[in-house]
C-alpha positions as CSV (number, residue, x, y, z in Angstrom):
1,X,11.8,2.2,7.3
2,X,15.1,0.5,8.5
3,X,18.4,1.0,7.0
4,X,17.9,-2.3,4.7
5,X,14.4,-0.7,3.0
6,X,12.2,-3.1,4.9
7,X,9.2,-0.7,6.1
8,X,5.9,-1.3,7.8
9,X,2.5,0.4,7.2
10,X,1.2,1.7,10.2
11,X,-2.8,2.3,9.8
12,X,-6.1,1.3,12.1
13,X,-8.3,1.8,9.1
14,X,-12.2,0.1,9.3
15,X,-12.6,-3.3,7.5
16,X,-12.8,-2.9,4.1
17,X,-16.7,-3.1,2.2
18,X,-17.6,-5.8,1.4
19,X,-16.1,-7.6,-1.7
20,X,-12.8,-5.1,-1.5
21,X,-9.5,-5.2,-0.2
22,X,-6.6,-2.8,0.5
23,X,-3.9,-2.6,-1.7
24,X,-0.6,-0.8,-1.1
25,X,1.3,0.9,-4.1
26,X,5.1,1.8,-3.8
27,X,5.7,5.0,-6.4
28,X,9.1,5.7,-8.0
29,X,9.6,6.1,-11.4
30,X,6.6,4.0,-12.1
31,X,3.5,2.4,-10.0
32,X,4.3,-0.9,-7.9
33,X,1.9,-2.9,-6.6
34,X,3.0,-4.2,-3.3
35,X,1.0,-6.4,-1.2
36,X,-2.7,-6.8,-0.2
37,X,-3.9,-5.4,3.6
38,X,-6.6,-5.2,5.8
39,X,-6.3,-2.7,7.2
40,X,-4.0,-3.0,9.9
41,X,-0.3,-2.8,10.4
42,X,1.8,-4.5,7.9
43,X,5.3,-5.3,6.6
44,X,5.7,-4.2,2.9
45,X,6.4,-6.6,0.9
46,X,9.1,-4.0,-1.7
47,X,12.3,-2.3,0.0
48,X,11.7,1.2,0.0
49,X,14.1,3.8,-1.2
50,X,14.3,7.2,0.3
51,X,11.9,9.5,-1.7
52,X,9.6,7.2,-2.5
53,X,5.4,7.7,-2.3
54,X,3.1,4.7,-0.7
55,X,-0.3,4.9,-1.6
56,X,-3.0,2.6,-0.1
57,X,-6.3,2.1,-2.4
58,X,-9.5,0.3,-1.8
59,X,-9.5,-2.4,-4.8
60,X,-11.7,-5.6,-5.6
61,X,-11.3,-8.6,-3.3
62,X,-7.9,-10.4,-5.1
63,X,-6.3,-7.1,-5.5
64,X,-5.9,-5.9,-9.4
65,X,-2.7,-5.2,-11.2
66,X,-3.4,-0.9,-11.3
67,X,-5.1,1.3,-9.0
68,X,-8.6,1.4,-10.4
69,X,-9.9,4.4,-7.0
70,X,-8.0,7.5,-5.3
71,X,-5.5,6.9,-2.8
72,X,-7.1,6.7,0.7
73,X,-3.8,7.3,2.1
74,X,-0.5,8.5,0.9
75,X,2.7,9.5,2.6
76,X,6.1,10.2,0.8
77,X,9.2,8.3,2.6
């Protein structure tokens, strides 16, 4: 994360199934949805705030507006 809040994902994760997508969440005070992935390095699209939790979940192609699955991956920044 810079100084500004801009902050990248750094995975190497498998494609997603067939029909699904990654989605990244940015937790605070409520649940953000951030941008769509596939599973390789990306620039998320919310400054980040120190503190902050972002989860990565394995959604319908399109992305939907809630997590409908667990986190695959979560790390607090």
């Amino acid at each position: 994360m810079t100084p500004s809040g801009k902050a990248a994902l750094a995975v190497d994760l498998p494609p997603p199934p067939k029909g699904k997508t990654y989605e990244t969440w940015v937790i605070d005070q409520g649940v953000h949805r951030d941008r769509l992935c596939d599973g390789r390095p990306a620039v998320l699209d919310r400054k980040l705030q120190p503190g902050v939790t972002v989860k990565v979940t394995v959604e319908p192609s399109g992305g939907v507006d809630s997590p409908t699955t667990q986190p695959i991956l979560s790390a607090q920044v």
